[in-house]
C-alpha positions as CSV (number, residue, x, y, z in Angstrom):
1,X,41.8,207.6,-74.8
2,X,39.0,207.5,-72.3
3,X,40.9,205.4,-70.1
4,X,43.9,207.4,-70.0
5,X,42.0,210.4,-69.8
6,X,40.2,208.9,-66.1
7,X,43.5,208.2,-65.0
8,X,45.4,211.1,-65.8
9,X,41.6,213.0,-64.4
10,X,41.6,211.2,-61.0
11,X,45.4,212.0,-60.5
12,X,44.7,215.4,-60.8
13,X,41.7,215.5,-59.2
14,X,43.4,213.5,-56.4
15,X,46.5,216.6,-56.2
16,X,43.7,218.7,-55.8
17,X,42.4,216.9,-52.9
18,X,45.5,217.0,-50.9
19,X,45.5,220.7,-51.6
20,X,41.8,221.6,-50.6
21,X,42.0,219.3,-47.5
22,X,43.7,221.2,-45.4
23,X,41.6,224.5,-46.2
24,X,38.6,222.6,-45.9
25,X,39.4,221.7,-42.3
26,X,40.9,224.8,-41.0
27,X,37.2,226.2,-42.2
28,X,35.3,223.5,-40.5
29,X,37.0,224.0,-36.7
30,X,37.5,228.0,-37.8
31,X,35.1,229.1,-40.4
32,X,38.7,231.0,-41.6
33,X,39.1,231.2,-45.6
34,X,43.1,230.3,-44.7
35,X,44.4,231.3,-48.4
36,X,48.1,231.2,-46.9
37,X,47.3,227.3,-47.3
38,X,48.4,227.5,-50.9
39,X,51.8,229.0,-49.5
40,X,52.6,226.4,-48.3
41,X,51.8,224.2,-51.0
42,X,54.6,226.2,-53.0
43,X,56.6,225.8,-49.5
44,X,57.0,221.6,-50.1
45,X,57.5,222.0,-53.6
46,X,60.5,223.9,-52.6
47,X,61.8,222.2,-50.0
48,X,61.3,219.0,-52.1
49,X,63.6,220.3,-54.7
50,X,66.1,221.4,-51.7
51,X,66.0,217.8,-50.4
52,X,66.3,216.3,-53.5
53,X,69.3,218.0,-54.4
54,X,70.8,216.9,-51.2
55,X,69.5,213.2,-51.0
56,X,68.0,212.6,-54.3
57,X,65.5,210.7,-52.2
58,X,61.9,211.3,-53.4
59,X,60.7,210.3,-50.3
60,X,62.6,212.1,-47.9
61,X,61.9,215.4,-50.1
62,X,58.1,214.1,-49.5
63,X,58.4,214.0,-45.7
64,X,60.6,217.1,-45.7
65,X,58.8,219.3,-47.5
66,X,55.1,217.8,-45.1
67,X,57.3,218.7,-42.0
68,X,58.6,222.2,-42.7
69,X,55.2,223.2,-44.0
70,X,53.5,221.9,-41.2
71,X,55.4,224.2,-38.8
72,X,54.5,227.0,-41.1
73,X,51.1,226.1,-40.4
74,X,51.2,226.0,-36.8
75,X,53.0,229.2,-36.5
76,X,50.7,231.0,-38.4
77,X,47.9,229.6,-36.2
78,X,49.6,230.5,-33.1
79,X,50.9,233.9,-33.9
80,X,48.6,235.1,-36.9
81,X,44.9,233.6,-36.4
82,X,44.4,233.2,-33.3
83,X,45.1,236.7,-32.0
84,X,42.8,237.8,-34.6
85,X,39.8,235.4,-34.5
86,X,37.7,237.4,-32.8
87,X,37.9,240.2,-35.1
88,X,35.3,238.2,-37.2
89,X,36.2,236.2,-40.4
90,X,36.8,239.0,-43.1
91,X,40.4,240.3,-41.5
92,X,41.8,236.5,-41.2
93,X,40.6,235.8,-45.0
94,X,42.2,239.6,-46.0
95,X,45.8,238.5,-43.6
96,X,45.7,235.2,-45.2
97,X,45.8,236.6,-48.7
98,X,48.6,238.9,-47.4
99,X,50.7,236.2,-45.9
100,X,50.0,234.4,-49.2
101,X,51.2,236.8,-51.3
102,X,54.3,238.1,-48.9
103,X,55.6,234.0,-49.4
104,X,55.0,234.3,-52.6
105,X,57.8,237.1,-53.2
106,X,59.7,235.6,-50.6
107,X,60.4,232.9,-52.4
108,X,60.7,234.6,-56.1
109,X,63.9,236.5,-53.8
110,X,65.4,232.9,-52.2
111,X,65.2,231.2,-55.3
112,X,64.8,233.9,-58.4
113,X,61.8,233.7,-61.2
114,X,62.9,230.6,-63.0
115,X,61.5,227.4,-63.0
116,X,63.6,224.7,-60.7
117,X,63.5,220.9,-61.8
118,X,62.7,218.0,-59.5
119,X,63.5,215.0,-61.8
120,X,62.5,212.3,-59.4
121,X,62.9,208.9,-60.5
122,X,59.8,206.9,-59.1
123,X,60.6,203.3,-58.4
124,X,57.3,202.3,-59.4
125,X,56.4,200.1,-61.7
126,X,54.8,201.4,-65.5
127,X,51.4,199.6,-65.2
128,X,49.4,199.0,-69.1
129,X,46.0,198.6,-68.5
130,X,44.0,197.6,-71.6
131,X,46.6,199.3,-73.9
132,X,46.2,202.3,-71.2
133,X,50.3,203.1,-70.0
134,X,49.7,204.5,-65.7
135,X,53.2,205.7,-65.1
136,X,55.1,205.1,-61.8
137,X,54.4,209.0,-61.1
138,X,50.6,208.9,-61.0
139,X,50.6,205.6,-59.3
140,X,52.4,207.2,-56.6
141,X,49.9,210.3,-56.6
142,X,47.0,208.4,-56.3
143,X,48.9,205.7,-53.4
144,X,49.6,208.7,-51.6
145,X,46.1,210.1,-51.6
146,X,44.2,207.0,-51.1
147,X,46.7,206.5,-47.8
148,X,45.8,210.5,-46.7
149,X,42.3,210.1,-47.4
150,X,42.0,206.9,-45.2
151,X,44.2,207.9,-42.5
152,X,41.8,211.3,-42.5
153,X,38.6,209.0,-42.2
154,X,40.2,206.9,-39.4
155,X,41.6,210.1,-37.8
156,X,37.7,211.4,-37.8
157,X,35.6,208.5,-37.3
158,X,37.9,205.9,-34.9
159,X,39.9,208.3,-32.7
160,X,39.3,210.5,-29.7
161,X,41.7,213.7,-31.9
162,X,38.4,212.9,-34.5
163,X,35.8,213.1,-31.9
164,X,37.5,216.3,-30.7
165,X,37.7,217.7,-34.5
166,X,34.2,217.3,-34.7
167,X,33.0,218.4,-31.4
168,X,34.9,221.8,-31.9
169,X,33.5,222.0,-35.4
170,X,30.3,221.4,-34.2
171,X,30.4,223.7,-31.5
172,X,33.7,225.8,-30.4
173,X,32.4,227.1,-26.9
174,X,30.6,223.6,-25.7
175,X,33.7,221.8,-27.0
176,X,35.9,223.9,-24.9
177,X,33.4,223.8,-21.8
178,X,33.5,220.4,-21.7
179,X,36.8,220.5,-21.0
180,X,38.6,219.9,-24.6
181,X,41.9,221.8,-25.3
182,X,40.4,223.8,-28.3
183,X,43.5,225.6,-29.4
184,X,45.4,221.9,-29.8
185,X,42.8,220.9,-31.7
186,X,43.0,223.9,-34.0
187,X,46.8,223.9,-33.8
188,X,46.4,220.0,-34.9
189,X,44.5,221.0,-37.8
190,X,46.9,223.6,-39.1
191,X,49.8,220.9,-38.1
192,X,47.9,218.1,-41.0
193,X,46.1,220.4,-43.5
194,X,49.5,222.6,-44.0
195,X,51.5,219.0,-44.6
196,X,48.9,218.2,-47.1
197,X,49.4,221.1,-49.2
198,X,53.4,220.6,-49.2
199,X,52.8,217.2,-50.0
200,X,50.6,217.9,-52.7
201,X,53.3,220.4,-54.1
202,X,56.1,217.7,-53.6
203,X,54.2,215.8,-56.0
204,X,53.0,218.2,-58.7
205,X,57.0,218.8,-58.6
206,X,57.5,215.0,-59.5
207,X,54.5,214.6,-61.9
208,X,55.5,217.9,-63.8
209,X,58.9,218.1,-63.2
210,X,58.6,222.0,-62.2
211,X,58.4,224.3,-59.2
212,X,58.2,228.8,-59.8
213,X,57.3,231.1,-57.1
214,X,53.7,231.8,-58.6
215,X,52.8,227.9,-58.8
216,X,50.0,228.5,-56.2
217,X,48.0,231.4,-57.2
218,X,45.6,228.7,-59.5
219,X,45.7,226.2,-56.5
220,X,44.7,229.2,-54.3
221,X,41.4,230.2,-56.4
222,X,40.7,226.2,-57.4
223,X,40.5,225.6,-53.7
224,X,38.0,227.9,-52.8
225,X,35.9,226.7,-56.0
226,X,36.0,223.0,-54.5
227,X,35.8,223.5,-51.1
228,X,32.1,225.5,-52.0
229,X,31.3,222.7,-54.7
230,X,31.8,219.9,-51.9
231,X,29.5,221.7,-49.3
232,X,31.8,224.0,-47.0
233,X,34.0,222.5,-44.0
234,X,33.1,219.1,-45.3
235,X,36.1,216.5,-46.0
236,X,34.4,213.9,-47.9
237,X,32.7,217.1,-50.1
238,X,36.3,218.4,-50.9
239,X,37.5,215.1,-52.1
240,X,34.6,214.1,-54.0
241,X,34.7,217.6,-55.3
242,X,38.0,217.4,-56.2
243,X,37.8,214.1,-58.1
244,X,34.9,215.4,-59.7
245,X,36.6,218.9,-61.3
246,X,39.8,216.6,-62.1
247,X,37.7,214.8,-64.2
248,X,35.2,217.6,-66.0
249,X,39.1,219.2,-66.7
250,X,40.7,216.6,-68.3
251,X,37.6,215.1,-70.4
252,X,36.7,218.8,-71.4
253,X,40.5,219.6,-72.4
254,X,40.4,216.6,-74.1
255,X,37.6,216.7,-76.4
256,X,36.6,220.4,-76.3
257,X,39.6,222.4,-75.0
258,X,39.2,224.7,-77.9
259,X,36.2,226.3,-76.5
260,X,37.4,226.6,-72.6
261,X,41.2,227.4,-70.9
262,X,42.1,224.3,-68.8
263,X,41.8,226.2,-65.6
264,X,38.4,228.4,-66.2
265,X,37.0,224.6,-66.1
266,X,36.5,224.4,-62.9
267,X,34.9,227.8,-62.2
268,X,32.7,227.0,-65.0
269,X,31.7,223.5,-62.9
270,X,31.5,225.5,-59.9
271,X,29.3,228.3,-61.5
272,X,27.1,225.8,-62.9
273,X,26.3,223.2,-59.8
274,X,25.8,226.1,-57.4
275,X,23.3,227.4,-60.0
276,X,21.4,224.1,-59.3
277,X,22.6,223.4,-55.8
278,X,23.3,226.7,-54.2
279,X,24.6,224.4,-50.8
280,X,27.2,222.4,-52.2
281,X,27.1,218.9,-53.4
282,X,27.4,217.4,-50.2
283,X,26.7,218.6,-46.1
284,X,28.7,221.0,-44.8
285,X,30.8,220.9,-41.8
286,X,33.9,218.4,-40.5
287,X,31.2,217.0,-37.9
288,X,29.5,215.7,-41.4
289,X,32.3,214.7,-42.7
């Protein structure tokens, strides 16, 4: 049981990496709450279902529901944030939320209120580890993570697009006076963090076997609570913070789930750490990663 119970908690905690990546980043360059990130979490899973139907290639609903998300997330850069950046950061958090919730009914009207299947099969191996059974579904979640969350650190550290990231979140006007393109940096940002979110929505569809129109109002509220817990605008925070609350939530539904809903959990982590770290776990800021 407590094996299973760390794998099935670092395969969720891993999903909710991939979702609170891409916020996390728009923050650090922006210092924008961009709620319409869990839009287009819902977006992938969609679009994963659509491509599977057509295909019934897992991968290719993986890459197409990355790509059409990620052009949701450049046009909403473009045409939504950045007319409206210098209006301070409560009216993009409240259009966010609005875009968020408009998606939200657009797709309950495209695709009704029911639940739609994705019943991938994985060709993945079922791996027993000391009587402990990882299925092919959670070894692809947490291959697909692992592959994100190195290609991010390579992006950051080992690239001039990294050095530019930082720069910009370490200082927007110097950054653009010394001659960096500011708005393809941000338009970058919105490009990777929005094909995160799909991607983790493709694969919650896999792993659950389930996509509905309201699938990201939790995703929306659990993002916020780990993108705080791992220090705000900070990449490595978010994922270690995400690890972290997959974890607490499946050791505490485990062996006290009685006492606490599944997804109050995390708010109850949250609550508690910034009661004894009011900062975060971890520095702030993309430029610490």
């Amino acid at each position: 049981m407590l094996l299973a119970n760390l794998v099935e908690g670092m395969t969720i905690g891993s999903l909710y990496a991939l979702m609170a990546l891409g916020l996390s980043l728009v923050y650090g360059i922006l210092r924008v709450l961009d709620i319409a990130n869990a839009g287009a979490y819902t977006l992938g899973a969609y679009v994963g279902v659509l491509t599977w139907r057509l295909t019934s290639s897992w991968w290719l609903a993986l890459l197409a529901g990355a790509a059409v998300a990620s052009g949701l997330g450049w046009l909403l850069q473009r045409h939504l944030y950045v007319p409206i950046l210098a209006s301070g950061p409560i009216v993009p958090l409240i259009a966010s939320i609005g875009v968020f919730t408009a998606l939200e009914e657009a797709y309950r009207l495209l695709f009704g209120p029911y639940i739609l299947k994705l019943p991938a099969r994985i060709p993945l191996p079922t791996v027993r580890i000391a009587g402990t059974v990882v299925s092919g579904v959670q070894l692809l979640v947490l291959m697909v993570a692992v592959a994100a969350f190195a290609g991010i650190a390579l992006l950051l550290d080992r690239t001039r697009t990294g050095l530019a990231w930082r720069a910009t979140a370490q200082d927007r006007e110097t950054a653009e006076a010394m001659g960096i393109d500011v708005g393809a940096v941000t338009g970058r940002i919105f490009l990777l963090g929005y094909a995160l979110a799909a991607a983790a929505g493709v694969l919650v569809a896999i792993h659950y076997n389930a996509v509905s129109p309201t699938m990201g109002d939790m995703p929306a509220y659990k993002m916020l609570a780990i993108i705080v817990l791992g220090g705000l605008g900070s990449p490595f925070g978010t994922v270690a913070a995400s690890l972290l609350i997959g974890l607490v939530e499946t050791f505490v539904a485990a062996y006290v789930g009685f006492l606490l809903p599944r997804d109050a959990i995390a708010f109850a982590a949250l609550i508690l750490i910034l009661l004894l770290r009011p900062q975060g776990l971890f520095a702030r800021g993309v430029a610490a990663r």
